[in-house]
N, C-alpha and C positions, 0 to 999 in steps of 0.2 A: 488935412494937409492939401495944402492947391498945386496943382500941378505945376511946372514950374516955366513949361511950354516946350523945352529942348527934350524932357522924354515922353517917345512915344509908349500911348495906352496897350497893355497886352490885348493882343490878336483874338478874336472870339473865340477861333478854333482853337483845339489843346495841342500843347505841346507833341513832341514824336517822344513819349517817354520810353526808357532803358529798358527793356526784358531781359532774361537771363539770359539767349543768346546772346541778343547786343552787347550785355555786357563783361562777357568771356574775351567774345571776339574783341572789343576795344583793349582790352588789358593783353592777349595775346598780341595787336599790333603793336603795344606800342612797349611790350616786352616788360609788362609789371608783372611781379610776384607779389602778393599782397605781404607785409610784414608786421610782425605783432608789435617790434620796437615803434613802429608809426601806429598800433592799433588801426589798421585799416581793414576793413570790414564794410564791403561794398552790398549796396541793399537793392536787389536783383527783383523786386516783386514792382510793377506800377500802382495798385490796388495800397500799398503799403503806403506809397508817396502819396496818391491822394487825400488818404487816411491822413497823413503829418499835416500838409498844407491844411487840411479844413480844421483840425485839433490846434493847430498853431492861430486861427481866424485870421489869415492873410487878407488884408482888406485891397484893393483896386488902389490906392493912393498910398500904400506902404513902401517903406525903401527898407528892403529884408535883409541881413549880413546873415550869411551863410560860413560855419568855419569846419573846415577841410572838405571839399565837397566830393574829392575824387577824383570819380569815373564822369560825373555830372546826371547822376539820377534825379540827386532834389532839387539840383539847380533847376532844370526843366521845366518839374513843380511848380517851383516857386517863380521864375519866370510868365506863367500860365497866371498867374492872379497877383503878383505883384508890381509896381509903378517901375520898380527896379531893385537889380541883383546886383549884391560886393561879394564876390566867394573869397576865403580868404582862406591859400592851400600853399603850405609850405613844402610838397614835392614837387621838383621843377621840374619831373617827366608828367605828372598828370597837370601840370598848374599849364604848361604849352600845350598839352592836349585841347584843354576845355574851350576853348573858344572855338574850334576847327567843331566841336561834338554839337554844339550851340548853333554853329552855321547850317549844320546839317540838318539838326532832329529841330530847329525853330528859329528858320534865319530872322523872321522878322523881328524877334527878342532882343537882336544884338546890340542896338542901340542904349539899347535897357540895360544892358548887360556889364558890369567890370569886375576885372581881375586885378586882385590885390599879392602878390607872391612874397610872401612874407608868415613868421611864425606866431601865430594867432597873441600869444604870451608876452611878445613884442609889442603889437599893435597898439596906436595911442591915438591914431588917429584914419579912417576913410575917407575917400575922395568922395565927391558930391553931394548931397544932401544930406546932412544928420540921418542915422538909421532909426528905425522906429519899431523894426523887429527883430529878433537873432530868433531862426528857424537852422539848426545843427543836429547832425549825425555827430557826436561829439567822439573822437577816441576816449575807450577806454582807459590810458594811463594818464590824462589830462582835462578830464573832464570837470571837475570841479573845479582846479585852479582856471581854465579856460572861463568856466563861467563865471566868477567871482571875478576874472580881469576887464571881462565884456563889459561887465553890468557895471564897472567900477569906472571905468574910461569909457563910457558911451552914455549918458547920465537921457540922453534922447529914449532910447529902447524902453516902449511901451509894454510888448509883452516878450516873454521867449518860450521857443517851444526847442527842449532839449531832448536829442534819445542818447541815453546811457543805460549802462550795466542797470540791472533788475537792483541789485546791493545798494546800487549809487543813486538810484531815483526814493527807493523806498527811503532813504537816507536824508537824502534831501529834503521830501514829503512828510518826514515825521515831524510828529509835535510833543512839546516836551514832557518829560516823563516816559517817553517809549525808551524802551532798551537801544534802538539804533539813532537815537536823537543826539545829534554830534556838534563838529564843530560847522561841517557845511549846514546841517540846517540852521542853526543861528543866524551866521553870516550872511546865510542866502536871502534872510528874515529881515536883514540890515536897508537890503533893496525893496523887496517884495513879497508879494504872500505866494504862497509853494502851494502848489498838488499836483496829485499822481494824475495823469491823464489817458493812461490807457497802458498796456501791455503788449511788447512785441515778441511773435517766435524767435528762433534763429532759422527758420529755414528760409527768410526772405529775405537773408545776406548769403555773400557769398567772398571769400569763404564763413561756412556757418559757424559763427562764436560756440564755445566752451559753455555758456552761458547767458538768460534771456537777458530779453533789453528792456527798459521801460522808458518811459515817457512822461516827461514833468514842466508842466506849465509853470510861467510865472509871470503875476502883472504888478509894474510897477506901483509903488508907493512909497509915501516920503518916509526915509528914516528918523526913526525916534526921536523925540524932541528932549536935548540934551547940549547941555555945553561943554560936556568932552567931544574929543576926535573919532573918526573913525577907527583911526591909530591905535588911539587909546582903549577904545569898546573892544576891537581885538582883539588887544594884546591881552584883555583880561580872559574872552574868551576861551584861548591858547591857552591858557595856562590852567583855565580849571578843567576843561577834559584832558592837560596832559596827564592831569592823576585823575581820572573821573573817579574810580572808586574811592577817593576818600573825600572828608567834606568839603564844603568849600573855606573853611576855615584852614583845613589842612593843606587844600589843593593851590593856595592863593599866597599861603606864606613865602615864598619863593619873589614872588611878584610884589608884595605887600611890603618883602624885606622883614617881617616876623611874622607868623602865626597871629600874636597877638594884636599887631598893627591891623593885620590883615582883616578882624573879628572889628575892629573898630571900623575901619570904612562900611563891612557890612551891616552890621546894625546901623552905623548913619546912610546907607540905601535904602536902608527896611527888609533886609535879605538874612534869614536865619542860616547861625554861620556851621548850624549843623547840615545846610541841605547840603543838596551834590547838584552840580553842574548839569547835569539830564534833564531838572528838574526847574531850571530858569528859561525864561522869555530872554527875545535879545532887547529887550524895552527895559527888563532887570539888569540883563549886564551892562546898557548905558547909563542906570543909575549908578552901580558900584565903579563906574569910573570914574563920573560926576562925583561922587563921594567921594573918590580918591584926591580927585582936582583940590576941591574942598578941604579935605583933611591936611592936604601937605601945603596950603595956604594959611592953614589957623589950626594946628597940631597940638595947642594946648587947649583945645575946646573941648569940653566932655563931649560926649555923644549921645544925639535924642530932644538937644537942646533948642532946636529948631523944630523938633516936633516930629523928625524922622526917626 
């Protein structure tokens, strides 16, 4: 990406990153109690944030969307090796804070810098440059749908680097066949290819979660070549792990409108209608959409007759 000449390059020197005083004392000024309804969960260690920015590969010419940033720890961060920062933080006590903590700990960033105040699940659209990377401390009760909305309305964003629940990363990161292999890892599979990228305590937040955090990359890639919808691919998703324990013959009739309809689209994907839903690629479930498209355009066609 070329710079575009209106923002300036980050500062050699580093940012004034958050410590755990700084970041008591900001939440005591400006009278925040952290709360679980928000999942906020402020990451008090600098060593931690450098660890994110470099696991994330924030390049010099990146324009980074950051969503709920807080107190402004990562913002900093990413600041410090990014072209420029969009934090996108739907509390309007820390979303008026942040720029005053930026003026402070890294006046020359400002330029660099915008604030979006708005709730990430909204968002459809950033000011300036197309983003190229999402670098997020995600809450915990929106973390997945956050990221499936990003990656779904931002088609720009090269790679993302997300911290979530230990549960929600290994979740994400599985591949199929594992017992935790869901409906997020598919989905997420629609965009990108998944891994775990490291492991976080909870002693380098504050307050310290119930619970460790992990860390999961993702670099884009084009989804599966298919002429059903996206729409479509999910909604078949959805519905085989709503029953994951039975097959997919079982788990599809619902969606299929019989059992038996339902065995016919699979064998015309080439999808045995005894598996289960754990056990498919999301490259499988755009075929049995495709099949589906198919089947309900020419519904008197045996099936296999094409050679599927």
């Amino acid at each position: 990406m070329n710079n575009d000449g209106g923002d300036e390059r980050p500062a050699p020197s580093e940012p004034g990153l958050l410590g755990p005083a700084d970041v008591r004392a900001l939440a005591e000024r400006l009278g925040v109690r952290p709360t679980k309804q928000l999942g906020q969960n402020f990451v008090i260690d600098p060593n931690t944030i450098r660890r994110i920015v470099r696991a994330a590969d924030v390049q010099p010419d990146d324009v980074a969307v950051e969503v709920g940033p807080g107190l402004g720890s990562l913002t900093l961060g990413l600041l410090g090796a990014a072209r420029r920062v969009v934090a996108v933080e739907i509390d309007p006590v820390l979303a008026a804070a942040l720029p005053q903590t930026i003026a402070d700990r890294y006046p020359s960033s400002l330029p660099r810098f915008e604030l979006v105040r708005a709730n990430a699940l909204r968002v459809t659209e950033l000011p300036g440059p197309p983003p190229t990377a999402l670098v997020a401390n995600l809450p915990y009760n929106v973390a997945v749908p956050v990221l499936l909305h990003m990656l779904e309305q931002f088609p720009s964003l090269e790679r993302v680097l997300v911290m979530v629940q230990a549960e929600v990363a290994d979740r994400l990161a599985s591949e199929p066949g594992s017992r935790v292999y869901g409906v997020p890892s598919v989905k997420a599979r629609w965009y990108a290819s998944v891994r775990r990228a490291g492991s976080i305590g909870k002693n380098v937040f504050w307050p310290a979660p119930h619970v460790e955090s992990g860390l999961v990359a993702l670099e884009r890639r084009q989804p599966p070549t298919t002429r059903a919808s996206r729409k479509e691919v999910f909604a078949v998703i959805d519905a085989a792990f709503a029953q994951r324990r039975k097959t997919l013959r079982a788990a599809l009739a619902g969606w299929a409108g019989s059992a038996a309809r339902a065995e016919e689209i699979l064998r015309r994907a080439g999808v045995d209608p005894a598996a289960r839903g754990e056990a498919l690629t999301v490259d499988q479930y755009a075929a049995i959409a495709e099949a589906a498209n198919a089947e309900a355009a020419d519904p008197g066609r045996e099936p296999g007759l094409d050679g599927s």
